[in-house]
PDB file of N, CA, C and O in Angstrom:
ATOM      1  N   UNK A   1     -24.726  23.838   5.275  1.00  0.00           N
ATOM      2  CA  UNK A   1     -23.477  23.163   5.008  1.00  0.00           C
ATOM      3  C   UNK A   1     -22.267  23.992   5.428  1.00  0.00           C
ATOM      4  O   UNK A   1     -21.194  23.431   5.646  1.00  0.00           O
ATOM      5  N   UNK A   2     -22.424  25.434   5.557  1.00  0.00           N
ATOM      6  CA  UNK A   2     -21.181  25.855   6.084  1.00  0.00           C
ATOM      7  C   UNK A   2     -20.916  25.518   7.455  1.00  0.00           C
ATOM      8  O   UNK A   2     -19.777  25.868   7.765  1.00  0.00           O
ATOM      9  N   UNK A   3     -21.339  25.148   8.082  1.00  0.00           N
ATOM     10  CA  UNK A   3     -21.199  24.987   9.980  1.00  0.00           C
ATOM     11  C   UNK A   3     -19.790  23.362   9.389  1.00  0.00           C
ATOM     12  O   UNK A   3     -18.600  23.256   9.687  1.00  0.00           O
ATOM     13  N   UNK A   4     -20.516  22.592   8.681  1.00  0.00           N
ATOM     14  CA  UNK A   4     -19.626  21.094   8.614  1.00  0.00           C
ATOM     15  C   UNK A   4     -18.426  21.569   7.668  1.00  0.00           C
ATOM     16  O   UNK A   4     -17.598  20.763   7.245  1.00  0.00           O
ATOM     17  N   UNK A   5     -18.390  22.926   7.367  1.00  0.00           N
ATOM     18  CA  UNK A   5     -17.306  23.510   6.264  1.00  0.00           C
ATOM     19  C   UNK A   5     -16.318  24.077   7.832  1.00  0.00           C
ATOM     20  O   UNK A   5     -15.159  23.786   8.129  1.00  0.00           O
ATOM     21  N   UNK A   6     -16.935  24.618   8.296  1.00  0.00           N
ATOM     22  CA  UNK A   6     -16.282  25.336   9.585  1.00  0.00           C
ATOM     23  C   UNK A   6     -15.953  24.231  10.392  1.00  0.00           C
ATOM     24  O   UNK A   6     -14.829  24.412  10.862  1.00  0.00           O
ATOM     25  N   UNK A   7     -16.422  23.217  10.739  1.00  0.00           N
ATOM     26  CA  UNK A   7     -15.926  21.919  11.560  1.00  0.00           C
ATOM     27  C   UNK A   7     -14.664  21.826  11.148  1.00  0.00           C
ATOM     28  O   UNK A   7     -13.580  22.209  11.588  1.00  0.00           O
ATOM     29  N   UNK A   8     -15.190  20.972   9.787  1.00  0.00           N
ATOM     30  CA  UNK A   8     -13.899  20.553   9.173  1.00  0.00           C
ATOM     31  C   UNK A   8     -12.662  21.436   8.967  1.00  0.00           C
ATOM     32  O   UNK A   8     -11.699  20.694   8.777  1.00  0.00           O
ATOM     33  N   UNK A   9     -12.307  22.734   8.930  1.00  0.00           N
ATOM     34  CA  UNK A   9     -11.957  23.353   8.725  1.00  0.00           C
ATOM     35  C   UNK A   9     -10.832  23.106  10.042  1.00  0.00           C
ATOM     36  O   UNK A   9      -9.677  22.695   9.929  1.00  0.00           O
ATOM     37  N   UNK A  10     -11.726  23.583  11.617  1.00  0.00           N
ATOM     38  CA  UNK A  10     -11.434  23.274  12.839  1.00  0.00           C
ATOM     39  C   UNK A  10      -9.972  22.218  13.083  1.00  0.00           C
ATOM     40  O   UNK A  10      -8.766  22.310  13.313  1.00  0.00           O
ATOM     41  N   UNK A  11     -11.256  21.000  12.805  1.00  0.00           N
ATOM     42  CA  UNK A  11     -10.002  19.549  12.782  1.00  0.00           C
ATOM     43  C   UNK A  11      -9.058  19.809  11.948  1.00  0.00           C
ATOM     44  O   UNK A  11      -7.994  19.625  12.538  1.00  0.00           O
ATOM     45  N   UNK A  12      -8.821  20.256  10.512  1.00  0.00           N
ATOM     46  CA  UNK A  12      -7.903  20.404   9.964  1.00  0.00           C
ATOM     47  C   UNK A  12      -6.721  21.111  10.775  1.00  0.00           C
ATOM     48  O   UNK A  12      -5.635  20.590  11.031  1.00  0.00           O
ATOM     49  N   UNK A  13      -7.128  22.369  11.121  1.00  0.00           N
ATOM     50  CA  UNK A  13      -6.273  22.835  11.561  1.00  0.00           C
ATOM     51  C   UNK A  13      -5.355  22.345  12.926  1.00  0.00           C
ATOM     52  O   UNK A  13      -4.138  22.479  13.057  1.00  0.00           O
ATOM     53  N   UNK A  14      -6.404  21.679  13.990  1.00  0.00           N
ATOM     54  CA  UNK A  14      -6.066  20.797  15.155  1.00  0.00           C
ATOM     55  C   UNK A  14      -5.202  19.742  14.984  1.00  0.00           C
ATOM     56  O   UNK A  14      -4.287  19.425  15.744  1.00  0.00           O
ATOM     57  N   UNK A  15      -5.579  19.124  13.786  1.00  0.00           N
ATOM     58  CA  UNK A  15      -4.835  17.742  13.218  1.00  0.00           C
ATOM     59  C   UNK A  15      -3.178  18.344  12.422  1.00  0.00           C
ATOM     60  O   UNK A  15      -2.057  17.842  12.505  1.00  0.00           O
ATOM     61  N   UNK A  16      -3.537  19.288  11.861  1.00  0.00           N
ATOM     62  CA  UNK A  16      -1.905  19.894  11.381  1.00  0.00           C
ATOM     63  C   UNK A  16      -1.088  20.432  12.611  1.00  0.00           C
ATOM     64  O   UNK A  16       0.130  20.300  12.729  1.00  0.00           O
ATOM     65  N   UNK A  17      -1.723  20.909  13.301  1.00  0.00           N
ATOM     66  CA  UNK A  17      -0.654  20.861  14.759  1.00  0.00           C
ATOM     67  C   UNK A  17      -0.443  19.713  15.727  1.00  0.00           C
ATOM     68  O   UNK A  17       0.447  19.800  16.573  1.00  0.00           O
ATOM     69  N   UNK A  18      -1.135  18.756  15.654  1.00  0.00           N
ATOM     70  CA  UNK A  18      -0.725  17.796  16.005  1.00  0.00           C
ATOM     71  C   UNK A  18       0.066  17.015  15.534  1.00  0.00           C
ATOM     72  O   UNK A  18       0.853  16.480  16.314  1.00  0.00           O
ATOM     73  N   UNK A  19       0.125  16.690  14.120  1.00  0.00           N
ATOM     74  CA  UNK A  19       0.916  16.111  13.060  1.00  0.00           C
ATOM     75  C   UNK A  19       2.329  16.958  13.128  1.00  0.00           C
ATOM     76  O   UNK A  19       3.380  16.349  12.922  1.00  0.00           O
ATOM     77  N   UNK A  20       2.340  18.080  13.359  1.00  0.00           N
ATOM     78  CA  UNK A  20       3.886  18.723  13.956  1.00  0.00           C
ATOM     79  C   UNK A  20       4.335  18.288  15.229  1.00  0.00           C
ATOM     80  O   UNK A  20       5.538  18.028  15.250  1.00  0.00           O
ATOM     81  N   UNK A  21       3.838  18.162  16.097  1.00  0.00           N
ATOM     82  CA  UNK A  21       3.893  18.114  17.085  1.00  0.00           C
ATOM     83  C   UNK A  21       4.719  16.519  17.171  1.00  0.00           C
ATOM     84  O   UNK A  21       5.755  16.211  17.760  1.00  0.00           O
ATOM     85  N   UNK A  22       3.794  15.705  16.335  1.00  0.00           N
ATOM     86  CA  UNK A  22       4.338  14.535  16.809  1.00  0.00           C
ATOM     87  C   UNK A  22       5.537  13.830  15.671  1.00  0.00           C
ATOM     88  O   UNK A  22       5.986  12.699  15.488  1.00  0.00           O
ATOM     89  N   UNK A  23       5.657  14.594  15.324  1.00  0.00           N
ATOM     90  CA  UNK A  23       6.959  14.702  14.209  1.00  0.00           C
ATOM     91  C   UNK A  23       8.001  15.032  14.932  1.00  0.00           C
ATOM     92  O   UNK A  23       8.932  14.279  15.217  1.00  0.00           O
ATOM     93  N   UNK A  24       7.877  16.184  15.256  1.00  0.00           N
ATOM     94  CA  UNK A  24       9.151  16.852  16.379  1.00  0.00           C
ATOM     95  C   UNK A  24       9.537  16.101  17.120  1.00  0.00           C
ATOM     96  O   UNK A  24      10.733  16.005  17.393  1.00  0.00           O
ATOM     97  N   UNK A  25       8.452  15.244  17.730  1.00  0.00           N
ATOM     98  CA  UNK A  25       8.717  14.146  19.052  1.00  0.00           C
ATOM     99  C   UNK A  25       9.655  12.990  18.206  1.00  0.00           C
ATOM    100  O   UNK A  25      10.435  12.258  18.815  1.00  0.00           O
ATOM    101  N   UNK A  26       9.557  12.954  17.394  1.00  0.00           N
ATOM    102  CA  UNK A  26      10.719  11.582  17.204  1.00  0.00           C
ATOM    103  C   UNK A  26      11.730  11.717  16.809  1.00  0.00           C
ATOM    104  O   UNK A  26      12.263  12.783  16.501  1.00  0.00           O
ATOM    105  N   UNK A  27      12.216  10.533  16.744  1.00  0.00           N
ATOM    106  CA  UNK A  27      13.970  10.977  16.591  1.00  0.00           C
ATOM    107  C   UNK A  27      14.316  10.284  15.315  1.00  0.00           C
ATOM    108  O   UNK A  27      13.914   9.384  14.577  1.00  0.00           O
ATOM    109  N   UNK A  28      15.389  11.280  15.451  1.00  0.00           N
ATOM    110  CA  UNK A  28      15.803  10.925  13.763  1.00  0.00           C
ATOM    111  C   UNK A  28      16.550   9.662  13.037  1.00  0.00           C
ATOM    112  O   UNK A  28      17.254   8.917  13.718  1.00  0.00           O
ATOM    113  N   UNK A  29      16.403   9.482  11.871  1.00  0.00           N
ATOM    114  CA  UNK A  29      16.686   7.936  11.449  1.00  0.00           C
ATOM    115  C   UNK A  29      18.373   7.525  11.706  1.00  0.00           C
ATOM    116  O   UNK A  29      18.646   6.411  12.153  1.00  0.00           O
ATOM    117  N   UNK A  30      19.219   8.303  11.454  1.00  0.00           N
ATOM    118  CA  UNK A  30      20.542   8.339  11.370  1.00  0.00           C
ATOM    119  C   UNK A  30      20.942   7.606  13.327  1.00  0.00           C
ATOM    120  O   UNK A  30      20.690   7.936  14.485  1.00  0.00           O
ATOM    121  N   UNK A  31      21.729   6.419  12.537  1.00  0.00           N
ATOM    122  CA  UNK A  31      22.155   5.855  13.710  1.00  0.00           C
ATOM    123  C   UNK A  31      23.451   6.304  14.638  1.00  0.00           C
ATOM    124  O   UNK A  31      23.722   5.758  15.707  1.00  0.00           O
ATOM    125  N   UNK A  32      23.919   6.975  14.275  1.00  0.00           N
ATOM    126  CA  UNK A  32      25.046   7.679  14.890  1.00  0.00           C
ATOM    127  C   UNK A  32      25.977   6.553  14.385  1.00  0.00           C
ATOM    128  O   UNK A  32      25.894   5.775  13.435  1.00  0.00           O
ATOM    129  N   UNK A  33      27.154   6.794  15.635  1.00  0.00           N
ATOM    130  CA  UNK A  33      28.462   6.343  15.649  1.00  0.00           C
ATOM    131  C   UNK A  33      28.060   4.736  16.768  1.00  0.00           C
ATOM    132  O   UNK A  33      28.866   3.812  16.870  1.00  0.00           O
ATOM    133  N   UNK A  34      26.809   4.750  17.412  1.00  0.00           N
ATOM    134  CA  UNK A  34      26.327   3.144  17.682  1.00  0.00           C
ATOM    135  C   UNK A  34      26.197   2.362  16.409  1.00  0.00           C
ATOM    136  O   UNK A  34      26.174   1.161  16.678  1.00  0.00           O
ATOM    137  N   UNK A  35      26.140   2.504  15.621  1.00  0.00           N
ATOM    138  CA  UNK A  35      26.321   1.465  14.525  1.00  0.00           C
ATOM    139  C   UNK A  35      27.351   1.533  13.960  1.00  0.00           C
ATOM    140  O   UNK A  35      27.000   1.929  12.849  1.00  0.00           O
ATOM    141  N   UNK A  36      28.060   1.460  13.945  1.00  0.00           N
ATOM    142  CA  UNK A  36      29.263   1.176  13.926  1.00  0.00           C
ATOM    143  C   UNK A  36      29.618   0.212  14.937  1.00  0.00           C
ATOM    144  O   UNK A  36      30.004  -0.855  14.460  1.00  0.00           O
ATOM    145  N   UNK A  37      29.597   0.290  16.407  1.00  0.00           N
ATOM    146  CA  UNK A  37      30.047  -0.699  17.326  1.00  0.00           C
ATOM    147  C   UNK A  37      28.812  -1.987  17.620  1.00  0.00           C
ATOM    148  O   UNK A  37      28.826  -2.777  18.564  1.00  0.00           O
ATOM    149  N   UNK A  38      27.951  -1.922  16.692  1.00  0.00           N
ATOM    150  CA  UNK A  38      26.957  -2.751  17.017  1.00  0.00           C
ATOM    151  C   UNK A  38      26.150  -2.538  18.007  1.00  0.00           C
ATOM    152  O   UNK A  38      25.446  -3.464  18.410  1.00  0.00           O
ATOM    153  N   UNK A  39      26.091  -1.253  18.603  1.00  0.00           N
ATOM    154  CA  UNK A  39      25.009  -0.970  19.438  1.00  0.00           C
ATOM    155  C   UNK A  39      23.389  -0.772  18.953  1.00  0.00           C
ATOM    156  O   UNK A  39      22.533  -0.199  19.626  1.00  0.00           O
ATOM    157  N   UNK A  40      23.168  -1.447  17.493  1.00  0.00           N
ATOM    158  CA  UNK A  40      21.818  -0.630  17.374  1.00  0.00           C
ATOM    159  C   UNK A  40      20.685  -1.816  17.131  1.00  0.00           C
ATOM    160  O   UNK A  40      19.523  -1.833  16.726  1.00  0.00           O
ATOM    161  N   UNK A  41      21.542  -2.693  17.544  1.00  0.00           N
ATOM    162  CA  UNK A  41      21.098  -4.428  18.101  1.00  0.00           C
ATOM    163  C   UNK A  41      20.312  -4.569  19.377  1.00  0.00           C
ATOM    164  O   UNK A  41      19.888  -5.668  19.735  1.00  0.00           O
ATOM    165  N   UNK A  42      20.120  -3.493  20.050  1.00  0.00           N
ATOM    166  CA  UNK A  42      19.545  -3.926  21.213  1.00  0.00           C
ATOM    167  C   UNK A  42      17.759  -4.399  21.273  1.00  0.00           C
ATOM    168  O   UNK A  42      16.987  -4.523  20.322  1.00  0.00           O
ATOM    169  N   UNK A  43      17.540  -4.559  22.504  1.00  0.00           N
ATOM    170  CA  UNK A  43      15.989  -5.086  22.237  1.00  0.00           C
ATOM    171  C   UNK A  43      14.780  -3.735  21.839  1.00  0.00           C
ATOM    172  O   UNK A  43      13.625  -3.827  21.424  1.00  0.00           O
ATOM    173  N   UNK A  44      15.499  -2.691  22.122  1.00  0.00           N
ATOM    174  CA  UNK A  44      14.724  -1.662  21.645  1.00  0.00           C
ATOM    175  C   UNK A  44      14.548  -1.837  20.425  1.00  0.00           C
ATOM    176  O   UNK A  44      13.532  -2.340  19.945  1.00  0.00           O
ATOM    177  N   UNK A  45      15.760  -1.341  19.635  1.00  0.00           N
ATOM    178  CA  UNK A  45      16.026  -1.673  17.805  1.00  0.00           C
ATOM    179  C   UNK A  45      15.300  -2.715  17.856  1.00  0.00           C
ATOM    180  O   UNK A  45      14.293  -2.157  17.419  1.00  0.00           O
ATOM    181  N   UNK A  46      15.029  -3.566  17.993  1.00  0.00           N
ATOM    182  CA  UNK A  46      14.519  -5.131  17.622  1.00  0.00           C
ATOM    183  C   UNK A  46      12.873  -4.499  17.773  1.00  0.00           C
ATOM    184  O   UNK A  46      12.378  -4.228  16.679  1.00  0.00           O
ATOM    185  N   UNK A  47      12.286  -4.325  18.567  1.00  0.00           N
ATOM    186  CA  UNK A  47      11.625  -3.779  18.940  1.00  0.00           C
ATOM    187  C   UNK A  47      10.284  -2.609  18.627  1.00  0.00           C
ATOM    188  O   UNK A  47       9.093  -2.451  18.894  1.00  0.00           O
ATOM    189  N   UNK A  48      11.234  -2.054  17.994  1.00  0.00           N
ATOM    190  CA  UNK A  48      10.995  -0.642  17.693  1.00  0.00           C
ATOM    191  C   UNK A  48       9.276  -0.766  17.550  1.00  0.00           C
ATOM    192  O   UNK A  48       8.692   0.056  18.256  1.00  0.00           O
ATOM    193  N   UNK A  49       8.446  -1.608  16.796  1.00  0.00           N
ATOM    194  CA  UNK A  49       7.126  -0.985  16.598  1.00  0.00           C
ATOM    195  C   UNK A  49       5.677  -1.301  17.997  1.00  0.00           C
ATOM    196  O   UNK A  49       4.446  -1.294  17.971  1.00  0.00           O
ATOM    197  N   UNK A  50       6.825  -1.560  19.146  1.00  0.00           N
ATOM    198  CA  UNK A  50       6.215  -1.715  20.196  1.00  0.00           C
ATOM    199  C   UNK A  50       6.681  -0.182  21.322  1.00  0.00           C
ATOM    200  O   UNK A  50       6.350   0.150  22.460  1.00  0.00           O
ATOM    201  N   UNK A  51       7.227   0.182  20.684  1.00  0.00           N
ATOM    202  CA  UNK A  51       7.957   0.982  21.807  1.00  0.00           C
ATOM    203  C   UNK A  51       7.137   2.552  21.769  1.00  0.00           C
ATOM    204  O   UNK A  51       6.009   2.674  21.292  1.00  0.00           O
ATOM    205  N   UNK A  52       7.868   3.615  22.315  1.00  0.00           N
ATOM    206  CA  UNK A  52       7.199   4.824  22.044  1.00  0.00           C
ATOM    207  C   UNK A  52       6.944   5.575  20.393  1.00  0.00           C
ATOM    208  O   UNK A  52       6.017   6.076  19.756  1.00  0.00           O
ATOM    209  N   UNK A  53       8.704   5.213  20.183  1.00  0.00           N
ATOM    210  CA  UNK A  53       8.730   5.813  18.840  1.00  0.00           C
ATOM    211  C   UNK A  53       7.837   4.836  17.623  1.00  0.00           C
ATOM    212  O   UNK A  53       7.488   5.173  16.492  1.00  0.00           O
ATOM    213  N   UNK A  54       7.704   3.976  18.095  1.00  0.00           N
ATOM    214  CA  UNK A  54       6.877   2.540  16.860  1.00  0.00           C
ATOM    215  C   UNK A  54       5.156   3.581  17.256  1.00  0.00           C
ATOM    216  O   UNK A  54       4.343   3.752  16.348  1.00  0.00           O
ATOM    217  N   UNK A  55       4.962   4.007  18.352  1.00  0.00           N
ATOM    218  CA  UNK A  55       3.597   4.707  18.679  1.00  0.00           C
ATOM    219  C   UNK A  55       3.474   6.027  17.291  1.00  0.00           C
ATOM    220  O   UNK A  55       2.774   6.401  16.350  1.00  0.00           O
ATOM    221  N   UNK A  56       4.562   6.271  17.949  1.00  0.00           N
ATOM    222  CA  UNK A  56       4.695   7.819  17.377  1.00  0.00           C
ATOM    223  C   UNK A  56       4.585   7.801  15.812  1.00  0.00           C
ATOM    224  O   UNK A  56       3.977   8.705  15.241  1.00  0.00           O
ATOM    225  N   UNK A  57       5.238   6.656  15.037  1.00  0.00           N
ATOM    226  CA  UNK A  57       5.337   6.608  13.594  1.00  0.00           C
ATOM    227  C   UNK A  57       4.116   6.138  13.154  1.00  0.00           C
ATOM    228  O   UNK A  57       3.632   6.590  12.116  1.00  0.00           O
ATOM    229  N   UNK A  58       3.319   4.942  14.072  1.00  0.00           N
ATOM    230  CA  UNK A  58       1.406   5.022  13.438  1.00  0.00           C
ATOM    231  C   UNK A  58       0.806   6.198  13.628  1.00  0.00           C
ATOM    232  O   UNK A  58       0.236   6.801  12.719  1.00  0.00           O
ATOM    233  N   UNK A  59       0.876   6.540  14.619  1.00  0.00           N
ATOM    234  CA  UNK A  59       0.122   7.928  14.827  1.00  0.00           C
ATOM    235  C   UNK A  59       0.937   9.046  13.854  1.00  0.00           C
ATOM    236  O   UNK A  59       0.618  10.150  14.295  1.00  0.00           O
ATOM    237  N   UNK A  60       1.460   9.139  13.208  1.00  0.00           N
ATOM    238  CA  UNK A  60       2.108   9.711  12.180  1.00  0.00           C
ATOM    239  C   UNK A  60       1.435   9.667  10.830  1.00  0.00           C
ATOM    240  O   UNK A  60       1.083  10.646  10.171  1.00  0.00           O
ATOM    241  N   UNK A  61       1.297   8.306  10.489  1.00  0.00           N
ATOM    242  CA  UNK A  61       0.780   7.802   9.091  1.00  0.00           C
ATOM    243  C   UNK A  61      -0.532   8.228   9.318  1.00  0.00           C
ATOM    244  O   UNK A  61      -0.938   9.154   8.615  1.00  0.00           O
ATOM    245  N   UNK A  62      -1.598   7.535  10.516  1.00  0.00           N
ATOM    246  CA  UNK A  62      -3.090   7.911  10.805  1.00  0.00           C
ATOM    247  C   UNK A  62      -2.935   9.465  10.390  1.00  0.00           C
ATOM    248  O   UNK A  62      -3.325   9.894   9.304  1.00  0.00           O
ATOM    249  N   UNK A  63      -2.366  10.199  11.309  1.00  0.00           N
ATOM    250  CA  UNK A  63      -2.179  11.600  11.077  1.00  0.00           C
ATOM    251  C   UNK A  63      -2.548  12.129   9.828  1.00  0.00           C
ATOM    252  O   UNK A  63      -3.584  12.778   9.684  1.00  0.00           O
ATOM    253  N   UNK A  64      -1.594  11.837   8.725  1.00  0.00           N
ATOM    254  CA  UNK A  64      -1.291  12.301   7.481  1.00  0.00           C
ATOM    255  C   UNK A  64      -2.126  11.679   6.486  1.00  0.00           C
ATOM    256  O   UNK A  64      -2.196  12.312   5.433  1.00  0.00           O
ATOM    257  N   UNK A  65      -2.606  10.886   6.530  1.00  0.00           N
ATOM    258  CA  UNK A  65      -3.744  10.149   6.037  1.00  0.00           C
ATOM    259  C   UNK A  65      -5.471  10.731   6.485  1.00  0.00           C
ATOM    260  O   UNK A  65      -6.438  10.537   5.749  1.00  0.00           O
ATOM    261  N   UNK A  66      -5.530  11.328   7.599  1.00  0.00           N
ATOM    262  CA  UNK A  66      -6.533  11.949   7.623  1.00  0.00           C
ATOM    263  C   UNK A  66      -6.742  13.510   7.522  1.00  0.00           C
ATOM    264  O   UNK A  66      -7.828  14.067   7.364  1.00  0.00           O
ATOM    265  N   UNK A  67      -5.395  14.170   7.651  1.00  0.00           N
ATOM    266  CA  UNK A  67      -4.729  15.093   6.902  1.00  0.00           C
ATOM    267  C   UNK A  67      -5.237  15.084   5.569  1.00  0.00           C
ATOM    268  O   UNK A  67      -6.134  15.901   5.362  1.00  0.00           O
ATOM    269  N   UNK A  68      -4.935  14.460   4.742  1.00  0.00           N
ATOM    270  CA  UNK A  68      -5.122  14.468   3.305  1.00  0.00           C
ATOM    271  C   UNK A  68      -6.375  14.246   2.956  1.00  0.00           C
ATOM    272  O   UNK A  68      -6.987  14.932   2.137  1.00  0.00           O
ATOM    273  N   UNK A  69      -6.885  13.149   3.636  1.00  0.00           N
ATOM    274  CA  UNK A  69      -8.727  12.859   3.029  1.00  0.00           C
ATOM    275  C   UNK A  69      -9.906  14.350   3.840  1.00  0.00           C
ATOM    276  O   UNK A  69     -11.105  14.550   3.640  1.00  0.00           O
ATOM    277  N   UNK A  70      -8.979  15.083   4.685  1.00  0.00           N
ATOM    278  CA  UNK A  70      -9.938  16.157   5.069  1.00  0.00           C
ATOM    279  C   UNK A  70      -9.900  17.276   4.309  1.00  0.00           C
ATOM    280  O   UNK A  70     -10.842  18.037   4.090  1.00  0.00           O
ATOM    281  N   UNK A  71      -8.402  17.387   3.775  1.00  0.00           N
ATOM    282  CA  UNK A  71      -7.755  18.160   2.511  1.00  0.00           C
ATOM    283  C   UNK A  71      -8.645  18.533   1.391  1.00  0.00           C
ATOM    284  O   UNK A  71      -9.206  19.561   1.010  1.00  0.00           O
ATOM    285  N   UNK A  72      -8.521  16.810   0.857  1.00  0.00           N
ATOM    286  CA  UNK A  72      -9.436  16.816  -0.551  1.00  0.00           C
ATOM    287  C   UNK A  72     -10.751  17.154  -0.683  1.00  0.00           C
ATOM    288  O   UNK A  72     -11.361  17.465  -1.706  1.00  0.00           O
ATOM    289  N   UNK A  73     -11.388  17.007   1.191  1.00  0.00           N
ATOM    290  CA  UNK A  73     -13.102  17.232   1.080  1.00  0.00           C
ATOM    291  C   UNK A  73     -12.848  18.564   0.638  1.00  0.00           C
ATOM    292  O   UNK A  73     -13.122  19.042  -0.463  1.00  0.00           O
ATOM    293  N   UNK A  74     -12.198  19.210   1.782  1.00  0.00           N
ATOM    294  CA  UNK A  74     -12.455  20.894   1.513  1.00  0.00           C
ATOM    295  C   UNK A  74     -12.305  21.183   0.641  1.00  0.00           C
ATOM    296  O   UNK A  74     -13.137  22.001   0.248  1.00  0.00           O
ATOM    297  N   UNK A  75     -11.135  20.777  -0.410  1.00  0.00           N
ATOM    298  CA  UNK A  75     -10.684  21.407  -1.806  1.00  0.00           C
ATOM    299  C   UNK A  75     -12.262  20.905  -2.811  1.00  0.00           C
ATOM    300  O   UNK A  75     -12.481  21.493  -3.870  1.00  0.00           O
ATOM    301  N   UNK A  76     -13.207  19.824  -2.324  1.00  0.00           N
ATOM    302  CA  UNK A  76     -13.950  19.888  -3.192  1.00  0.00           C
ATOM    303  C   UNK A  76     -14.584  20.847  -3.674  1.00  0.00           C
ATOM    304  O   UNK A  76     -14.837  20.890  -4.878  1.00  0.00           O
ATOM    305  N   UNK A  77     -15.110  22.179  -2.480  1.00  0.00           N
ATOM    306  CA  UNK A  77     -16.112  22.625  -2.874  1.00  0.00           C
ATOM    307  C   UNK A  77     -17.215  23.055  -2.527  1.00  0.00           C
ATOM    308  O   UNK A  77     -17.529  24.242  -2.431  1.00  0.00           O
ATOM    309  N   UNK A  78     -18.202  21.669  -2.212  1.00  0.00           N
ATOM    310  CA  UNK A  78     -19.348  21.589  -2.865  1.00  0.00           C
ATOM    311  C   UNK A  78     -19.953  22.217  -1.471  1.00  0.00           C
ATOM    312  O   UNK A  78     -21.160  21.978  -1.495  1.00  0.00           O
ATOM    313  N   UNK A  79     -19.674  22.795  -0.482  1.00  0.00           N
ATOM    314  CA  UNK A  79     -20.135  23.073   1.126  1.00  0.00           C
ATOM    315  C   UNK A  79     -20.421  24.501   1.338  1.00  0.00           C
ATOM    316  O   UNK A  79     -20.773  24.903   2.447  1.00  0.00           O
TER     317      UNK A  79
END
């Protein structure tokens, strides 16, 4: 059981740099000074969970979600 302790271990660590990685890549929520003039209407904004950043925010959640359930194995123990 230690080799699937050392796997897991592996991905953990692969998956937490990736999960940075793709954090960094997006941009931040604050609309600037375009909202204000109604620029944040466009078909992108409309858009958004088709686009790159709509990519980037599933692959975010997947991320952190398998982040955590690989978390809890290891913290079990039993390996």
């Amino acid at each position: 059981m230690s080799v699937l302790n050392t796997v897991l271990t592996v991905v953990f660590i692969i998956l937490s740099i990736v999960i940075t990685v793709v954090i960094l890549m997006q941009e931040g929520k604050s609309a600037g000074l375009g909202a204000i003039a109604g620029a944040a209407d466009t078909y992108w904004g409309k858009n958004k969970g088709r686009s790159m950043e709509g990519m980037l925010v599933k692959l975010t959640r997947v991320g952190v979600l398998l982040f955590l359930v690989i978390a809890m194995v290891l913290n079990l123990g039993i390996w």
